[in-house]
Each structure stands twice: as C-alpha cells, then as structure tokens.
N, C-alpha and C positions, 0 to 999 in steps of 0.2 A: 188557352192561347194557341196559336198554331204554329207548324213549324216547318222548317228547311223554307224555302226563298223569301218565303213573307217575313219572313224575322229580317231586320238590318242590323240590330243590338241585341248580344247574348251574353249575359253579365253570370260566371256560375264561380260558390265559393270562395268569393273578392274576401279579402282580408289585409284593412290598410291602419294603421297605428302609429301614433302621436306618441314616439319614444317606449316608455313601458303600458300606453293606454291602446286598447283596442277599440278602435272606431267602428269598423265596420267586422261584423264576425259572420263568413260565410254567406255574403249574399249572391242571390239565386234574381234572375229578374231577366225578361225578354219585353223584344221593343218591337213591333211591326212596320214593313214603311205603310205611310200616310196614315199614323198612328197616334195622339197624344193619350201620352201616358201621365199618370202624376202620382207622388210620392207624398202621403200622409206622415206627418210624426212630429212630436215635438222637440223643442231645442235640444240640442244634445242627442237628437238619435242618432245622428249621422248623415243626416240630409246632403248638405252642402259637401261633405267628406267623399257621400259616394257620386258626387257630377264630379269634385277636380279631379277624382282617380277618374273615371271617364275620360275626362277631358287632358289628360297628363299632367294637372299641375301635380299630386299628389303619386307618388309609385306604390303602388300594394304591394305586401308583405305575400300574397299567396293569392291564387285563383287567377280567374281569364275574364280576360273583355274582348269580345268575338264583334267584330265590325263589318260588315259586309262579306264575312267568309277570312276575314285575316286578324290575328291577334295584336293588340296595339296596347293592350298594359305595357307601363314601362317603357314607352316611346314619350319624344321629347314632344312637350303641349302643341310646338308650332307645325309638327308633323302629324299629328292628332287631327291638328285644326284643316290642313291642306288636304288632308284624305276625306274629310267631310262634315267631322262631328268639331261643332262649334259651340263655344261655352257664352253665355250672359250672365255674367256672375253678378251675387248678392252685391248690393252698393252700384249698380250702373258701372262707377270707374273709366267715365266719359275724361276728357283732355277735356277740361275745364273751361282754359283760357281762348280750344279752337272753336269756330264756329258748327254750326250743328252740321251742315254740306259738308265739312272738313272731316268731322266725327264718323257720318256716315260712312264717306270715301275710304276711312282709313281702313274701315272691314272690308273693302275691295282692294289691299294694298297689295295682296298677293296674287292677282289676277293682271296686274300691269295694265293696258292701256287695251284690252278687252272689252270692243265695242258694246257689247251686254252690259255694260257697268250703269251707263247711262240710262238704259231701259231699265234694269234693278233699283235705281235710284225715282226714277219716274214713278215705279210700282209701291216703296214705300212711302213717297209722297202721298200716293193714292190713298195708302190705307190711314196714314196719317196725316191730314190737310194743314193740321196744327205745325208743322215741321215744316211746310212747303213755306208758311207764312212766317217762318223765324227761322230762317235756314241760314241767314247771316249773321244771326244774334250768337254771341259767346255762350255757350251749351251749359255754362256752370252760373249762369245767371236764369234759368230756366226752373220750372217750377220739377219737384219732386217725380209728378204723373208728366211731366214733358220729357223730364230728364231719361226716366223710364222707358219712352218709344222710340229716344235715342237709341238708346243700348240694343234694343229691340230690333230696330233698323239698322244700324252697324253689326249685328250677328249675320242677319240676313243677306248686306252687302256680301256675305262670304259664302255666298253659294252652299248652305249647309245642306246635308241630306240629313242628317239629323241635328236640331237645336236642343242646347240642356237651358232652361232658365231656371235662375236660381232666385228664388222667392221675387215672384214681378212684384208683389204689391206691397213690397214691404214700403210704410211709411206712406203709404199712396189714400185718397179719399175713396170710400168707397163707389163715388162716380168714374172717379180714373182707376179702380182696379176692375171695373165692369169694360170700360171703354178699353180696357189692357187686353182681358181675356178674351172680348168681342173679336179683336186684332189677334190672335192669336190662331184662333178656329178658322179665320180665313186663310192666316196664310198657309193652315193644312187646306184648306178646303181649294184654295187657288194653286197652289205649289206641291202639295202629295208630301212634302216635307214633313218627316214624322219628329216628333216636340216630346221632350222628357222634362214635365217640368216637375221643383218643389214647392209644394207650397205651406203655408201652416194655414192659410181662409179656405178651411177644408168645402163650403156648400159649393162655392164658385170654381175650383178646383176639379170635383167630381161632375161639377154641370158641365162643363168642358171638356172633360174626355171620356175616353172610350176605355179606358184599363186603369186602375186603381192600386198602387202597392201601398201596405202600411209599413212602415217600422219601427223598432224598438229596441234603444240601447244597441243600435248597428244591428240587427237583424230583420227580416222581411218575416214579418208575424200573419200574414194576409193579404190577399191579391185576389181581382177578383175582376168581372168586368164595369162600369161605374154604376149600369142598373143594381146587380147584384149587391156591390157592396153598400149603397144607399139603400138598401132595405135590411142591411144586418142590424140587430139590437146595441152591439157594442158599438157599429159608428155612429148611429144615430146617440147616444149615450155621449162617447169619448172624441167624436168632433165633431156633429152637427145639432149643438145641445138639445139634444132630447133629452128629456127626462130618463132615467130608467127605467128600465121594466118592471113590473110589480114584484115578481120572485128574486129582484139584483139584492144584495145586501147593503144596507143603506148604511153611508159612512158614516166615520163621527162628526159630532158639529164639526162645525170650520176647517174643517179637512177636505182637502177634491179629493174625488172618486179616480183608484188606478187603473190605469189599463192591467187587462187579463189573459193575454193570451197566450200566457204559455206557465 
C-alpha cells in the first residue's frame, strides 16, 4: 500500500476492550483516498468494534487513528463525524416514523442551509431512483434493501471524505446486496470518496474493492490487494467456499474447517 498523502486513514496498534475482553489487539491497517477498502472476518473478530473506534462511538485502550494527518481516537463521534469520516452502521438505524427526504436531510444536519445540500440530495436520487419514488413514504415502512440506501444516502448527505459501512447486506436479498455494492463503487467512482466497509459476503465484497484486510479474534492476520488476496488458498477455502487444497488437512466429520493464520 502506499504512503504519506495518498493515505487519508492510518489505523496502527488500536486496542479497544469490552471491560476485561480485548476486541481488537494491535490493529495495524491504511486506507487510501478514492480507495475502498474491506474487512473480512467472522462474527466476533471485531469487525464492527474497529469502524465505532474509527468513527468515536467506541474509545480504544491504546494505539492511533491518524485522519488526514491529525489523530482523532478518543474524540467525541460528532467531532469524528464533522471532520469527515462518517459511520453507516449495522442495523440502518433510520427515524422510522420520518419520511425517507427527512432521513436523508437529516445527514446534512450539520451543514445548515448549504446550497450544495440540494445538489447532494439530487445525486443520491440519481443513484437511487427507488428513493426519489418513496421520498415521502415513512422509511420504517420500507423494505430491508430500501431501508438500506437510506442509510447509505444519509451517510452521504454528510459530505464524508471517508465512509465506514458496517455490514450493507446484512438481511438484504441477494439482488439488493448486488444493486447495494453496484451504488457503492460509484459513489468512489463519482466522488473520489474512499469507503471502509465490513462485510461477512466475502465474494461481493472483494469484487468491490481495491484492498482487502482479514481478521481474527481482533487482529489483522492478512492484507493484500483484492487480486491478490482472491487467489490465496486460505480465502478461497475460509470465504469464498472453495474446497481446500489437496495437501489442507481434512477436518473431522461435522466440524468446519478453522482458519490458520497464525
């Protein structure tokens, strides 16, 4: 990966903990602008752990989050948010009862009456037509994959230079987690905005970006670019079911195969 200006996010030796549990132990990870990045791992490795320490919900115990050249661990989430790096978190967590326009506007809350709000809103129409056509419908009455490019368009409203989303497809059909990820690569492709997302639908995930971290039990076991890591034996094995390779040691019955990396 490369470094000094091209980096916008410099994650080194994070360490954040859930009382006496260590979530995340010593992660190490850079983020480029006009870059999506994404995070392999399964439940529990700490996925979601390390976007709210990103994003301030979460304060880490030790290490640095380096944002544009200034350190923001341990800043409060809405100061986090105003500087640039914006969170979509797991669950949507849309205002139910506002209309999907209202939803949107509300991620331009902090911009006040900033002529560009309306052109921003024009543009997530664009990418979403679905939204432009239900823009007065109550947003908690919307389908799963609707509810979804709400969240997705309300991140956006907020002029982020970096977006984290936190698992887009959970719950989603696999037609709207395609038409999800489709929207995603444009809005780097249209906006240079570089995207940190989680995901656990590792094939659509890696088809989507450009840099690949894995982790495990809170640490970054592997990183790579998303060619490279699509052709390693262990992802193709432990998320993009391949089979294993002939020389793997073949589990017992009815036992999944563990990851190995260290």
């Amino acid at each position: 990966m490369k470094s000094g200006q091209s980096i916008i996010l410099r994650v080194r030796g994070l360490q954040t903990w859930y009382g006496h549990v260590k979530a995340l132990r010593d992660v190490d990870l850079s983020v480029e602008r006009g870059q999506i990045a994404c995070v392999l791992g399964a439940n529990g490795a700490g996925k979601s752990t390390l976007l709210n320490t990103i994003a301030g919900v979460v304060d880490p115990r030790a290490g640095t989050i380096d944002f544009e050249g200034r350190e923001i661990q341990c800043l409060a989430p809405d100061t986090v948010s105003r500087s640039g790096v914006v969170l979509v978190p797991e669950g949507r967590q849309l205002f139910s009862f506002l209309s999907v326009e209202e939803n949107l506007r509300m991620g331009a809350f902090a911009r006040g009456s900033d002529k560009s709000v309306q052109d921003d809103l024009d543009r997530v129409y664009d990418w979403f037509p679905r939204l432009l056509e239900r823009r007065g419908q109550q947003a908690g009455l919307m389908s799963g994959g609707e509810q979804q490019m709400v969240a997705i368009g309300r991140g956006y409203m907020s002029r982020p230079k970096l977006l984290l989303l936190d698992e887009p497809s959970l719950g989603l059909s696999p037609r709207f987690t395609k038409e999800i990820f489709a929207i995603v690569k444009r809005i780097r492709d249209e906006t240079r905005t570089a995207i940190l997302v989680v995901e656990q639908n590792a094939a659509i995930a890696i088809a989507a970006s450009d840099h690949v971290f894995v982790l495990e039990l809170g640490r970054v076991v592997a990183s790579g670019s998303a060619a490279e890591m699509r052709a390693r034996d262990d992802i193709q094995t432990f998320y993009l079911g391949a089979s294993a390779p002939a020389h793997a040691t073949a589990a017992e019955p009815h036992q999944a195969p563990q990851a190995h990396w260290y």
